[in-house]
mmJSON file of the N, C-alpha and C atoms, coordinates in Angstrom:
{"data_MODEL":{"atom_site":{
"group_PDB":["ATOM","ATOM","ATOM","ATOM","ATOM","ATOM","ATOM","ATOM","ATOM","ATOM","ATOM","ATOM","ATOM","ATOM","ATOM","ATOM","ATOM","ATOM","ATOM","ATOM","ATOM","ATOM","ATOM","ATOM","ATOM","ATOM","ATOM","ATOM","ATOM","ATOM","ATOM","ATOM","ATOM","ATOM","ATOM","ATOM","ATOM","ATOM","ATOM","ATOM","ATOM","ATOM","ATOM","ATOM","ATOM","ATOM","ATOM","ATOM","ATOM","ATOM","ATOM","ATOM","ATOM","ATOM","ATOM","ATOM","ATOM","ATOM","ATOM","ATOM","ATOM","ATOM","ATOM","ATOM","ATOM","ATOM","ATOM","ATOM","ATOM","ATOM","ATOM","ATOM","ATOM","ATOM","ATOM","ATOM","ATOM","ATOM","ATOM","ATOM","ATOM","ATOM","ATOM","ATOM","ATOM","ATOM","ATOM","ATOM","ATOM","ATOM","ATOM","ATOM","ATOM","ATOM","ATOM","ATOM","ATOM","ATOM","ATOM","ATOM","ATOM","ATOM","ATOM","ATOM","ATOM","ATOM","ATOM","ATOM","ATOM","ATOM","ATOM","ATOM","ATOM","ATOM","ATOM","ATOM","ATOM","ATOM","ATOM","ATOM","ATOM","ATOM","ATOM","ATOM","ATOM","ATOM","ATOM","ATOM","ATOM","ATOM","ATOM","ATOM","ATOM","ATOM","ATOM","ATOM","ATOM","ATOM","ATOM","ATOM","ATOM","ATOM","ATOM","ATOM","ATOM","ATOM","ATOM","ATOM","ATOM","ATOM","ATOM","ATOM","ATOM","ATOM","ATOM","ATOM","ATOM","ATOM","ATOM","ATOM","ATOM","ATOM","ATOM","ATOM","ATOM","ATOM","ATOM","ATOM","ATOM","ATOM","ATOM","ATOM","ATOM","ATOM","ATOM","ATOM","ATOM","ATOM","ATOM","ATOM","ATOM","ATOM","ATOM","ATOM","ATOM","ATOM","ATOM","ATOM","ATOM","ATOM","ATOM","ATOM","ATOM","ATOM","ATOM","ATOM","ATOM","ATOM","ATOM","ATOM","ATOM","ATOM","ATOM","ATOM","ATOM","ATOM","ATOM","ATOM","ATOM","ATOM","ATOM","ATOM","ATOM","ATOM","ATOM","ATOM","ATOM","ATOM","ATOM","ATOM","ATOM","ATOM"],
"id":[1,2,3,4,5,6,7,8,9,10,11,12,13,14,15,16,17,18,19,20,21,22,23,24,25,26,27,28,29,30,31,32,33,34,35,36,37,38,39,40,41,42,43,44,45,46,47,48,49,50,51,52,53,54,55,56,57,58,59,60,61,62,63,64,65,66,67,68,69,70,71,72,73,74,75,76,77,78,79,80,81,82,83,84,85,86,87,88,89,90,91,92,93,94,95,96,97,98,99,100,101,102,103,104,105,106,107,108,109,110,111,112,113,114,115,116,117,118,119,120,121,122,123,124,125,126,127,128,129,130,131,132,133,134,135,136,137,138,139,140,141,142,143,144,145,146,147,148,149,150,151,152,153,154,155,156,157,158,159,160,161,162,163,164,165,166,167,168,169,170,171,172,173,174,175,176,177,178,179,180,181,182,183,184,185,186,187,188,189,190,191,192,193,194,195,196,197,198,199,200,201,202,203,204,205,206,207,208,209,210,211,212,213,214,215,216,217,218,219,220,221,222],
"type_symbol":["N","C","C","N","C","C","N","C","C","N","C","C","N","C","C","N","C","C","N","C","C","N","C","C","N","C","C","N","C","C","N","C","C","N","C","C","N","C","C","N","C","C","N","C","C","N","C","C","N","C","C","N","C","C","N","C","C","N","C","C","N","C","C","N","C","C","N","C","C","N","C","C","N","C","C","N","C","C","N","C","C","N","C","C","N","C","C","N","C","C","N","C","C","N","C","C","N","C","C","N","C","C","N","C","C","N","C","C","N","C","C","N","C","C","N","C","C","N","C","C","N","C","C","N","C","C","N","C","C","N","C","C","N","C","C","N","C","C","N","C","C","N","C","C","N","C","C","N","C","C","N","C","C","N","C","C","N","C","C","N","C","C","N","C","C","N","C","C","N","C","C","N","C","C","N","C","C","N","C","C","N","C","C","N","C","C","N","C","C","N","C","C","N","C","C","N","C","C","N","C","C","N","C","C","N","C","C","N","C","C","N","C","C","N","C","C","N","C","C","N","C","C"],
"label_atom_id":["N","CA","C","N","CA","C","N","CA","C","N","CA","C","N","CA","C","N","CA","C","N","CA","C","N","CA","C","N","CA","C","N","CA","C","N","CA","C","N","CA","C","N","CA","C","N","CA","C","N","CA","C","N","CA","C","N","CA","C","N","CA","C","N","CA","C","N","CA","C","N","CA","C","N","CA","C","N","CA","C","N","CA","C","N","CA","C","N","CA","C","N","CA","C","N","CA","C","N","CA","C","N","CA","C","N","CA","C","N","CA","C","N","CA","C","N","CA","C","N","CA","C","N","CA","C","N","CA","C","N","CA","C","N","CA","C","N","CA","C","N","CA","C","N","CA","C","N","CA","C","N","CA","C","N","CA","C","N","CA","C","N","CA","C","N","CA","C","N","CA","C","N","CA","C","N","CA","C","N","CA","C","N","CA","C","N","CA","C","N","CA","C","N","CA","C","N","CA","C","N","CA","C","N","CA","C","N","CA","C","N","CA","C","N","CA","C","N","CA","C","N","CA","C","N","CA","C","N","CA","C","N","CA","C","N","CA","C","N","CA","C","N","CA","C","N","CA","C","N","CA","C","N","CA","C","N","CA","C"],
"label_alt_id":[null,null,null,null,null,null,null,null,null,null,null,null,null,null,null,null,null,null,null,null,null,null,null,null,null,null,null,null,null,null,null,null,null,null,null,null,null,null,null,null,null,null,null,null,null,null,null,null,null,null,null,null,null,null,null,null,null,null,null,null,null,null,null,null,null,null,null,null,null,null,null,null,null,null,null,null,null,null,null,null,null,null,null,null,null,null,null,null,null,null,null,null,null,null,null,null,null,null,null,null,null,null,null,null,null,null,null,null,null,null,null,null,null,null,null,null,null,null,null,null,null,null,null,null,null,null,null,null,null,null,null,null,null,null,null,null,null,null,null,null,null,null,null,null,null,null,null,null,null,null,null,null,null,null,null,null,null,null,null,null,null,null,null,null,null,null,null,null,null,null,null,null,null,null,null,null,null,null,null,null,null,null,null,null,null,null,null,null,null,null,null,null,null,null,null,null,null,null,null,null,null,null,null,null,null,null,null,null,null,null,null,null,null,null,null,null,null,null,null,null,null,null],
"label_comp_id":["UNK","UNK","UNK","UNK","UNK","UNK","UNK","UNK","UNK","UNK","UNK","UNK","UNK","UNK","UNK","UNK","UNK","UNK","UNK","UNK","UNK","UNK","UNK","UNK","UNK","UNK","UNK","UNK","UNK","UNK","UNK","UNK","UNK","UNK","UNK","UNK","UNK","UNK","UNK","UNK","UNK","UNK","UNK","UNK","UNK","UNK","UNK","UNK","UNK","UNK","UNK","UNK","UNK","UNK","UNK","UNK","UNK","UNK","UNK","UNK","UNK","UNK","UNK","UNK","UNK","UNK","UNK","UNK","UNK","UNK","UNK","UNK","UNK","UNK","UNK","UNK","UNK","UNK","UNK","UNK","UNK","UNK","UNK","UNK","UNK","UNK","UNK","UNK","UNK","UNK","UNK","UNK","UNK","UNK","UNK","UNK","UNK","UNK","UNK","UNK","UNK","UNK","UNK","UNK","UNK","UNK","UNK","UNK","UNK","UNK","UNK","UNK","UNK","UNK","UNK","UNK","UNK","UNK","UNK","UNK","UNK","UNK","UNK","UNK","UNK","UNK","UNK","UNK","UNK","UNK","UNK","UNK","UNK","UNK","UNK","UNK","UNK","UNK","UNK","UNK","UNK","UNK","UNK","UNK","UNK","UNK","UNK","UNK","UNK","UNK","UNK","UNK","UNK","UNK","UNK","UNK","UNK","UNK","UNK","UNK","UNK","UNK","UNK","UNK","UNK","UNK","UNK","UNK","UNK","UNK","UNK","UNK","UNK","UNK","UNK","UNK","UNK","UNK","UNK","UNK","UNK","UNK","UNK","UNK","UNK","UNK","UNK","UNK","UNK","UNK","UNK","UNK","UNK","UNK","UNK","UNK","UNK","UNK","UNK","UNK","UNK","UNK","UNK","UNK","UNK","UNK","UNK","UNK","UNK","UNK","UNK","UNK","UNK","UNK","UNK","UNK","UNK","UNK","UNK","UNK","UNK","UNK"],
"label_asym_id":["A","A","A","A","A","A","A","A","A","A","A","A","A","A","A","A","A","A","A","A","A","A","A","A","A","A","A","A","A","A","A","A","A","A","A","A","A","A","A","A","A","A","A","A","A","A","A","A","A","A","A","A","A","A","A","A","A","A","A","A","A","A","A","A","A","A","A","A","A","A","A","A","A","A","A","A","A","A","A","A","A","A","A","A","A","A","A","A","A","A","A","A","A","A","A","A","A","A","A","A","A","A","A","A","A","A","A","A","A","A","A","A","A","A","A","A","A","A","A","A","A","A","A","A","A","A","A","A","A","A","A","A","A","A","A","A","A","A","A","A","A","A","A","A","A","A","A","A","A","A","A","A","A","A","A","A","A","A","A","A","A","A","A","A","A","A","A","A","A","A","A","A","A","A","A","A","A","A","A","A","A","A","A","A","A","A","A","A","A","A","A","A","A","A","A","A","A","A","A","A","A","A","A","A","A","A","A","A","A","A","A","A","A","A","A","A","A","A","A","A","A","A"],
"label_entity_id":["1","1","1","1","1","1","1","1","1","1","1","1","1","1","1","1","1","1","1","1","1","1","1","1","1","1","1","1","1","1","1","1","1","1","1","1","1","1","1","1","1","1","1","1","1","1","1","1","1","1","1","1","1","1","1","1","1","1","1","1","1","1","1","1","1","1","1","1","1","1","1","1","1","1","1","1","1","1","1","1","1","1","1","1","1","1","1","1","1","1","1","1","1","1","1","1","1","1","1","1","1","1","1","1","1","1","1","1","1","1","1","1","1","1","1","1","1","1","1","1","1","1","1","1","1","1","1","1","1","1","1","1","1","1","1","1","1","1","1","1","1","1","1","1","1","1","1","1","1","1","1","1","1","1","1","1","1","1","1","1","1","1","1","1","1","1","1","1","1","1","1","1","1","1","1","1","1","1","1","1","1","1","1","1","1","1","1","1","1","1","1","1","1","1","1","1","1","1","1","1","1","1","1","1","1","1","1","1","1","1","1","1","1","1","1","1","1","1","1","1","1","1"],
"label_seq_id":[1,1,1,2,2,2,3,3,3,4,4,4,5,5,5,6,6,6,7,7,7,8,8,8,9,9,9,10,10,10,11,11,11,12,12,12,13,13,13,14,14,14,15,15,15,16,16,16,17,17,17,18,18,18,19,19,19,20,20,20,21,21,21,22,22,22,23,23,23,24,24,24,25,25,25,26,26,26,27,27,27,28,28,28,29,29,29,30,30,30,31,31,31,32,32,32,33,33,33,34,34,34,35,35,35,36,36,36,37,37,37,38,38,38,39,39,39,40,40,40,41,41,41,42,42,42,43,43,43,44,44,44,45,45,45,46,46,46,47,47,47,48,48,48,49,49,49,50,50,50,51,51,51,52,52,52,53,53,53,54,54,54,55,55,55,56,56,56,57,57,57,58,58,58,59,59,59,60,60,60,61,61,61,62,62,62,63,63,63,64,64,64,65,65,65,66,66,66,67,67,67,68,68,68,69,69,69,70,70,70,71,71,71,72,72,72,73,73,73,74,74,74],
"pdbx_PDB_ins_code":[null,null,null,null,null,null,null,null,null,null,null,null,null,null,null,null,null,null,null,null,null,null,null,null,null,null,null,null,null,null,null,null,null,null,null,null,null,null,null,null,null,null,null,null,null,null,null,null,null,null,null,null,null,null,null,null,null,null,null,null,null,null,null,null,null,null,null,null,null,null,null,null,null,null,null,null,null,null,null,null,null,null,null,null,null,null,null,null,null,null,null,null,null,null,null,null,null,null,null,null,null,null,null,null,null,null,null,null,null,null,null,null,null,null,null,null,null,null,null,null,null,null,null,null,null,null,null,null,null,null,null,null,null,null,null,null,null,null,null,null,null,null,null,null,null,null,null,null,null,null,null,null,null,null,null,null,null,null,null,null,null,null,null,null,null,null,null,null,null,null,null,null,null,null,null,null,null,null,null,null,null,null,null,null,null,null,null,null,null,null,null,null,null,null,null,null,null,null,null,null,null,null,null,null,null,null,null,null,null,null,null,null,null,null,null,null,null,null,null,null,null,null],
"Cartn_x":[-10.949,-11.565,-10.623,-10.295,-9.488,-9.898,-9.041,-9.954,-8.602,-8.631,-7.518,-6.359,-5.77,-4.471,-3.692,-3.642,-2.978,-1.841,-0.896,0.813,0.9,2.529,3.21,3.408,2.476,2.405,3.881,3.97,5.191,4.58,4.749,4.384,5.176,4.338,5.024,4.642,4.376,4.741,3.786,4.606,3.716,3.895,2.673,2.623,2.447,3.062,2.822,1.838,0.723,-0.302,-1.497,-1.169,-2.177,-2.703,-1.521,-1.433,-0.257,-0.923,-0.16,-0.317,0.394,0.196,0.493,-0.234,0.024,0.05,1.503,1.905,1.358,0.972,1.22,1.976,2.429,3.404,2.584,1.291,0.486,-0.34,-0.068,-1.086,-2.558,-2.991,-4.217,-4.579,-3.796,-4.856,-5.301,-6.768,-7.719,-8.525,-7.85,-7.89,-8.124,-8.965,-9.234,-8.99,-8.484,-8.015,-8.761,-8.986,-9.248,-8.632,-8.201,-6.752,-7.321,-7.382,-7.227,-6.125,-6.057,-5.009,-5.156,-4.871,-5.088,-3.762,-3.766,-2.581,-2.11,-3.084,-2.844,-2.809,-2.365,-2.253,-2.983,-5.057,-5.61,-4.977,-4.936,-5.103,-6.414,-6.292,-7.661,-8.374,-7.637,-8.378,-9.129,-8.024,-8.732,-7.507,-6.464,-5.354,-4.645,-4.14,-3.122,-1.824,-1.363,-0.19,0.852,0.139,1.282,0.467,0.978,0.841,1.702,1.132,1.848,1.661,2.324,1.666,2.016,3.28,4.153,4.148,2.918,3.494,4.326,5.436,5.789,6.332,6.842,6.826,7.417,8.9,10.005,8.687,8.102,7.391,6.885,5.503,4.257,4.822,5.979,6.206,6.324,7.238,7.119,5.739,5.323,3.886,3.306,2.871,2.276,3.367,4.236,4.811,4.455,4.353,4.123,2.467,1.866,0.192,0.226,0.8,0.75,1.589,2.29,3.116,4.254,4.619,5.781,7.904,8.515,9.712,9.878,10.753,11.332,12.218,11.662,13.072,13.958,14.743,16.124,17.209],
"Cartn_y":[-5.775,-6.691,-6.872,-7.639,-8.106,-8.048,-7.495,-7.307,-7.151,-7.705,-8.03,-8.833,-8.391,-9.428,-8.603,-9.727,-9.193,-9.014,-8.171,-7.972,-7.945,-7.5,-7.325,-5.673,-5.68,-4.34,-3.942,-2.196,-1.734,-0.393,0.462,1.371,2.652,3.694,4.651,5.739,7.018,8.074,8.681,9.242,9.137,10.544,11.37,12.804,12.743,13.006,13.313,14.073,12.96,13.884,13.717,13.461,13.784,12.059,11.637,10.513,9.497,8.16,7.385,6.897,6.385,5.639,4.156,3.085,1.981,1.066,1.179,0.573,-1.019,-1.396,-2.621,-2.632,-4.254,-4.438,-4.955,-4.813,-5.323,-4.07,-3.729,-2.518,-2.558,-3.973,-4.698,-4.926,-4.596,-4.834,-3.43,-3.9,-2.766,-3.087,-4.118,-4.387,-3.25,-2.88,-2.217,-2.563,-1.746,-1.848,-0.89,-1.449,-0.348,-0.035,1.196,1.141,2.594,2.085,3.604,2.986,5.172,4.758,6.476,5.787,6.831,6.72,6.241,5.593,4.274,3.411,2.559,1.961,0.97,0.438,-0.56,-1.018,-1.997,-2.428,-3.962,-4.687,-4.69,-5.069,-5.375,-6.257,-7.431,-8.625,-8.369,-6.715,-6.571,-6.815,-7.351,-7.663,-5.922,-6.217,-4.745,-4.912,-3.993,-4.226,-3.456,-1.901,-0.915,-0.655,0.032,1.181,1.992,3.301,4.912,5.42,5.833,7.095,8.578,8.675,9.442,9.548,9.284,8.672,9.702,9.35,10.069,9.447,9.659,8.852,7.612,7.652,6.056,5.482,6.038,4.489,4.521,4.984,4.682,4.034,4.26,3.24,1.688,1.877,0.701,-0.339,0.345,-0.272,-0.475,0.355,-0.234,-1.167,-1.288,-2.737,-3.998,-3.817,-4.789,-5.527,-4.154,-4.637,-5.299,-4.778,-5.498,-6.95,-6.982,-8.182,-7.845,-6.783,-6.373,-6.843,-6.579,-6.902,-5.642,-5.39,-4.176,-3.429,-1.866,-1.019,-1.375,-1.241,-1.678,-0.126],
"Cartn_z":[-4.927,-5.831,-7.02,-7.208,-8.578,-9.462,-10.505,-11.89,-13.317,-14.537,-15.589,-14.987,-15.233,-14.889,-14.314,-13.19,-12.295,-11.746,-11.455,-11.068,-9.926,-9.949,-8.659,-8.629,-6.686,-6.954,-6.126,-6.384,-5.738,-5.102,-4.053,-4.003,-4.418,-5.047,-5.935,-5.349,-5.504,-5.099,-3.717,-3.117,-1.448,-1.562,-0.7,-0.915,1.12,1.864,3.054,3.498,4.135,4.644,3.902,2.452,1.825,0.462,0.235,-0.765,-0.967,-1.634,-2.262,-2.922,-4.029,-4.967,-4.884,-5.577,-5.528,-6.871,-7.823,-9.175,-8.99,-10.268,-10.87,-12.173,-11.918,-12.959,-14.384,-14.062,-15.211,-15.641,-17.345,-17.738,-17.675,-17.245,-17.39,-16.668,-15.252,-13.847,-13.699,-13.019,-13.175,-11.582,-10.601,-8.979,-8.528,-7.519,-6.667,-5.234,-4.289,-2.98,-2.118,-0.79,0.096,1.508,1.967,3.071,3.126,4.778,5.805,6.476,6.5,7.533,8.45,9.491,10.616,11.568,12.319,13.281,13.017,12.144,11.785,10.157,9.843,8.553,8.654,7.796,7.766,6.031,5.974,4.734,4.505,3.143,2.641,3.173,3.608,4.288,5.772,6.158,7.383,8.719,8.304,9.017,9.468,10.649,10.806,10.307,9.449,9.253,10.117,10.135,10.827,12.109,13.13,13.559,13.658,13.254,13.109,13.574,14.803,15.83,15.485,14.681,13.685,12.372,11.606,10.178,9.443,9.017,8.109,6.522,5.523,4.162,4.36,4.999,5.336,5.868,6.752,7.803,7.033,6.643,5.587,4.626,4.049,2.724,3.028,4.403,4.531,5.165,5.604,6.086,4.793,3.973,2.885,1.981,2.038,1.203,1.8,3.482,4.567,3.724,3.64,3.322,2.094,0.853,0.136,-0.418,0.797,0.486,-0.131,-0.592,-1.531,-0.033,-0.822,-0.212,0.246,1.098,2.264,1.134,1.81,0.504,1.419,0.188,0.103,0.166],
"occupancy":[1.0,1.0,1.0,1.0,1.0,1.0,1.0,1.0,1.0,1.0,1.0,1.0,1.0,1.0,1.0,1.0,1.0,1.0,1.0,1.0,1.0,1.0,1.0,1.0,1.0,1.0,1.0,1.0,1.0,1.0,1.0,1.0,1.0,1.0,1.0,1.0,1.0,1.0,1.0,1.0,1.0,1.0,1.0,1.0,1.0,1.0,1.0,1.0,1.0,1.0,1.0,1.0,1.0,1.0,1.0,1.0,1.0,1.0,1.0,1.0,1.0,1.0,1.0,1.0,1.0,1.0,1.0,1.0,1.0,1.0,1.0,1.0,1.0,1.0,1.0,1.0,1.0,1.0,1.0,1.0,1.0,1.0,1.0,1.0,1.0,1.0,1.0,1.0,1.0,1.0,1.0,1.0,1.0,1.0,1.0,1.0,1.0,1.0,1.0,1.0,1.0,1.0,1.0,1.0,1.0,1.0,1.0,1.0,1.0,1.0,1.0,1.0,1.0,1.0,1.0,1.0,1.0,1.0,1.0,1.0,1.0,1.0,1.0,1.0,1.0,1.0,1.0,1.0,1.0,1.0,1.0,1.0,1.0,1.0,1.0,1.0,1.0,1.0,1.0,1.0,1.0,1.0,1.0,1.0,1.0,1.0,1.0,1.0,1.0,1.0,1.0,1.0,1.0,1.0,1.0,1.0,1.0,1.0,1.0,1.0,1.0,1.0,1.0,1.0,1.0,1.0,1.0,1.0,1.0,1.0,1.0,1.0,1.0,1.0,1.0,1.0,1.0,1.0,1.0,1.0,1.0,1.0,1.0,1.0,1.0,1.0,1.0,1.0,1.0,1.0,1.0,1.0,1.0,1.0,1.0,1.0,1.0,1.0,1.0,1.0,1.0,1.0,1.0,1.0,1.0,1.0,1.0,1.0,1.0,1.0,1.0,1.0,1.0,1.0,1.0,1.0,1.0,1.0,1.0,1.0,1.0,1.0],
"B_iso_or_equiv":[0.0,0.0,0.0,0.0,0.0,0.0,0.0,0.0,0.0,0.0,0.0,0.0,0.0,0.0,0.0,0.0,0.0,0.0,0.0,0.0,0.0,0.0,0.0,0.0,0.0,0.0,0.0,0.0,0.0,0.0,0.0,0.0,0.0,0.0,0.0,0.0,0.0,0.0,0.0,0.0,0.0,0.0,0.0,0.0,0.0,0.0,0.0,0.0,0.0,0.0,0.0,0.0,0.0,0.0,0.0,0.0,0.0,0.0,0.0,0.0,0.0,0.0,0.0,0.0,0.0,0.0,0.0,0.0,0.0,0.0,0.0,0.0,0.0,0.0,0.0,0.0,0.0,0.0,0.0,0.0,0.0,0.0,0.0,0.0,0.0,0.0,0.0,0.0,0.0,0.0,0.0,0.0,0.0,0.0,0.0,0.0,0.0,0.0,0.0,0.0,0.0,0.0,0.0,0.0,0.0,0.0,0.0,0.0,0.0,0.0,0.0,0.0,0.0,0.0,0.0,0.0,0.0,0.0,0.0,0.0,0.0,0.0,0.0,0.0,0.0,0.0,0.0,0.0,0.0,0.0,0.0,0.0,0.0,0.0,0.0,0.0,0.0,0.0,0.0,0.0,0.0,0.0,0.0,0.0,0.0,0.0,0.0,0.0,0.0,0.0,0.0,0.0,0.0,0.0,0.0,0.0,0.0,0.0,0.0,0.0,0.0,0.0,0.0,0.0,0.0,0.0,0.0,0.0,0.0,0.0,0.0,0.0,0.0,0.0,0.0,0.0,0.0,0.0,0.0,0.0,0.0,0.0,0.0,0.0,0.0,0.0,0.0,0.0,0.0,0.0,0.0,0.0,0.0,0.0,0.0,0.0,0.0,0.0,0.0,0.0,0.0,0.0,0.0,0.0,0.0,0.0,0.0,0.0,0.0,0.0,0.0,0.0,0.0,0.0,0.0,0.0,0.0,0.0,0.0,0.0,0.0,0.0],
"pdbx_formal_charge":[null,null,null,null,null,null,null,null,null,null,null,null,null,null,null,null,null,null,null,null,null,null,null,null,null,null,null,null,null,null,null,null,null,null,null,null,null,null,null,null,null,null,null,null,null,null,null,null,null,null,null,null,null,null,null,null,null,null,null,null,null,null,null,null,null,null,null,null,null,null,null,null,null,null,null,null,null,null,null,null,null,null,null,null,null,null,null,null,null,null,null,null,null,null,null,null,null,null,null,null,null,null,null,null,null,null,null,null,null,null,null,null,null,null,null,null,null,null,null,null,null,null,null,null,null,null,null,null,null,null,null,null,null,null,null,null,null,null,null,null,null,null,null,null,null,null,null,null,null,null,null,null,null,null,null,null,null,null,null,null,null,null,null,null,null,null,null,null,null,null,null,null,null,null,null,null,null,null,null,null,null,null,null,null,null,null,null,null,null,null,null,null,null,null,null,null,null,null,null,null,null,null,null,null,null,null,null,null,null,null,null,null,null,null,null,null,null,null,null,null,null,null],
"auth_seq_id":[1,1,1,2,2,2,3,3,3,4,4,4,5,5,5,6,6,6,7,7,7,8,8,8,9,9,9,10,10,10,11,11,11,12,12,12,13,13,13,14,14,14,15,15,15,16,16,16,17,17,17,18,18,18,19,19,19,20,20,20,21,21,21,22,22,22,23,23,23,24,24,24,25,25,25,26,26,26,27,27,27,28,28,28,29,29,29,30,30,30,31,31,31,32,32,32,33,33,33,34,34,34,35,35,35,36,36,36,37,37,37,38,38,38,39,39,39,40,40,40,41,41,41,42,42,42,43,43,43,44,44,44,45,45,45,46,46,46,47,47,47,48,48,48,49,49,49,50,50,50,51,51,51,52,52,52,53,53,53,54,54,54,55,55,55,56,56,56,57,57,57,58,58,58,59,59,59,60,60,60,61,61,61,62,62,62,63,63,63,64,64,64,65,65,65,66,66,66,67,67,67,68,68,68,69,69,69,70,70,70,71,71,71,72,72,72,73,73,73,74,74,74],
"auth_comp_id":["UNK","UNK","UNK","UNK","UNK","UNK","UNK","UNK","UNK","UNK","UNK","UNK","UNK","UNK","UNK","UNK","UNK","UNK","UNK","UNK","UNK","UNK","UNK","UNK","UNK","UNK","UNK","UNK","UNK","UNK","UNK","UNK","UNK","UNK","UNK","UNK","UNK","UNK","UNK","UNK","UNK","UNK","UNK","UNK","UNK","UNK","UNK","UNK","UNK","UNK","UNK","UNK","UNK","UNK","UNK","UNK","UNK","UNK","UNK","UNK","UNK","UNK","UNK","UNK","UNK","UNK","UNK","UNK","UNK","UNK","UNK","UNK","UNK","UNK","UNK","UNK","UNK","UNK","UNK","UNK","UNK","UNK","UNK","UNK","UNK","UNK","UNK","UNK","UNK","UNK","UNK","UNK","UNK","UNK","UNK","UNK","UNK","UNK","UNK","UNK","UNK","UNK","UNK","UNK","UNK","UNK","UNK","UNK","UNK","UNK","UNK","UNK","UNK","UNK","UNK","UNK","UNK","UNK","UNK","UNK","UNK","UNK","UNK","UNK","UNK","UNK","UNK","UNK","UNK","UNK","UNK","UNK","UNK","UNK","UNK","UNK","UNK","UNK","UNK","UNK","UNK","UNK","UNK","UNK","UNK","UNK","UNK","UNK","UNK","UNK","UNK","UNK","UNK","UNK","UNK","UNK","UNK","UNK","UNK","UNK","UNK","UNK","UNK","UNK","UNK","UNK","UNK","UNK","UNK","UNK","UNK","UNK","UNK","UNK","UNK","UNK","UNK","UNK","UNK","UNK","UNK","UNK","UNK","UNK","UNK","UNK","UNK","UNK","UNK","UNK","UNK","UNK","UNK","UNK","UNK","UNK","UNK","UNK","UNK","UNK","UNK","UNK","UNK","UNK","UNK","UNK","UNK","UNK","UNK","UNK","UNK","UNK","UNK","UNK","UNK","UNK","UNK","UNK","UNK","UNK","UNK","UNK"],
"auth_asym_id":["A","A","A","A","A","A","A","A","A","A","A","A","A","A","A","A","A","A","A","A","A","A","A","A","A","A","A","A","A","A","A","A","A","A","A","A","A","A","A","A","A","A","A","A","A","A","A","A","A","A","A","A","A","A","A","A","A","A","A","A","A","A","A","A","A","A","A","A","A","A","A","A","A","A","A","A","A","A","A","A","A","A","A","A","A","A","A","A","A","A","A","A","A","A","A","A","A","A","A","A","A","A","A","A","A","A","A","A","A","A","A","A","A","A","A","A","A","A","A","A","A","A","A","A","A","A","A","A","A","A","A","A","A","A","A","A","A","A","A","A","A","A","A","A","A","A","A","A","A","A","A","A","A","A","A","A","A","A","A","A","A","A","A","A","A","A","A","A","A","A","A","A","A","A","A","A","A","A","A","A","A","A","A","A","A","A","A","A","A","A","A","A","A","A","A","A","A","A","A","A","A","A","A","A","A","A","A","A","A","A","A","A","A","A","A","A","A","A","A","A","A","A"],
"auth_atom_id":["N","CA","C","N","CA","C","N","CA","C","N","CA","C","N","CA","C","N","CA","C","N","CA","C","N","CA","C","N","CA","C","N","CA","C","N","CA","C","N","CA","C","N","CA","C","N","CA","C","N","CA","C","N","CA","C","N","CA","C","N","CA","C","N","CA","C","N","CA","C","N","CA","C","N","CA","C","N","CA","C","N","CA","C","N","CA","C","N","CA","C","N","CA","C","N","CA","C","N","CA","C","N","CA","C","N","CA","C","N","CA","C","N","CA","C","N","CA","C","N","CA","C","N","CA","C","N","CA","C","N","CA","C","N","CA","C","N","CA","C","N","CA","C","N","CA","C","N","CA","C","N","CA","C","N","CA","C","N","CA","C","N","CA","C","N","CA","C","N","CA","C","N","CA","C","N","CA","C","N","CA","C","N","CA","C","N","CA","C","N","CA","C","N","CA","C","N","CA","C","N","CA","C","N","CA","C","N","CA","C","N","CA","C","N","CA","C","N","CA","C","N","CA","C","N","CA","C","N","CA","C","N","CA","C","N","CA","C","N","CA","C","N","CA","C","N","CA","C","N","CA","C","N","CA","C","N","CA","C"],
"pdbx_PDB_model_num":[1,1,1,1,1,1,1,1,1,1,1,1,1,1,1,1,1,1,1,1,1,1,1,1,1,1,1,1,1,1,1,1,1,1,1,1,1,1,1,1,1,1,1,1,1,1,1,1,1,1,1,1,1,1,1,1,1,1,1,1,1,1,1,1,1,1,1,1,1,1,1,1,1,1,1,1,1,1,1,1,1,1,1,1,1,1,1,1,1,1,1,1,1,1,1,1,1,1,1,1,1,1,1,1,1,1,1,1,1,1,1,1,1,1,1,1,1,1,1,1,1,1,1,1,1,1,1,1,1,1,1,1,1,1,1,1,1,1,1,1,1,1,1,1,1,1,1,1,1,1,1,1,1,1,1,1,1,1,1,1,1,1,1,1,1,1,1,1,1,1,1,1,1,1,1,1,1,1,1,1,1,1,1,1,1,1,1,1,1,1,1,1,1,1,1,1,1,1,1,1,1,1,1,1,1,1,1,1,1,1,1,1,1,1,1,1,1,1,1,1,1,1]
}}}
């Protein structure tokens, strides 16, 4: 659900197994997201982005940039 103003998000610190974080570039967005992930990566809209049969941090990061639209690390 969207909420202040809203940025460009980036994903920030991934804990294997257990967490991730998801930055905005706005101090004022206050958006809420929702994402399981099991073997797979759902968007919010409900779209698949990944599947992970392995997840480990490289893939997961990149699956979640996939979800949020963000550009590929570099």
């Amino acid at each position: 659900m969207a909420g202040g103003t809203l940025g460009h998000l980036s994903i920030g610190t991934i804990v294997a197994g257990t967490s991730f974080v998801i930055n905005s570039s706005s101090n004022t967005d206050t958006s809420t997201i929702g994402c399981e992930i099991f073997e797979h990566v759902v968007r919010p809209d409900g779209h698949l982005a990944a599947v992970l049969p392995e997840p480990e941090p490289a893939s997961l990061s990149a699956a979640l940039r996939r979800a949020i639209g963000a550009a590929p690390d570099q």
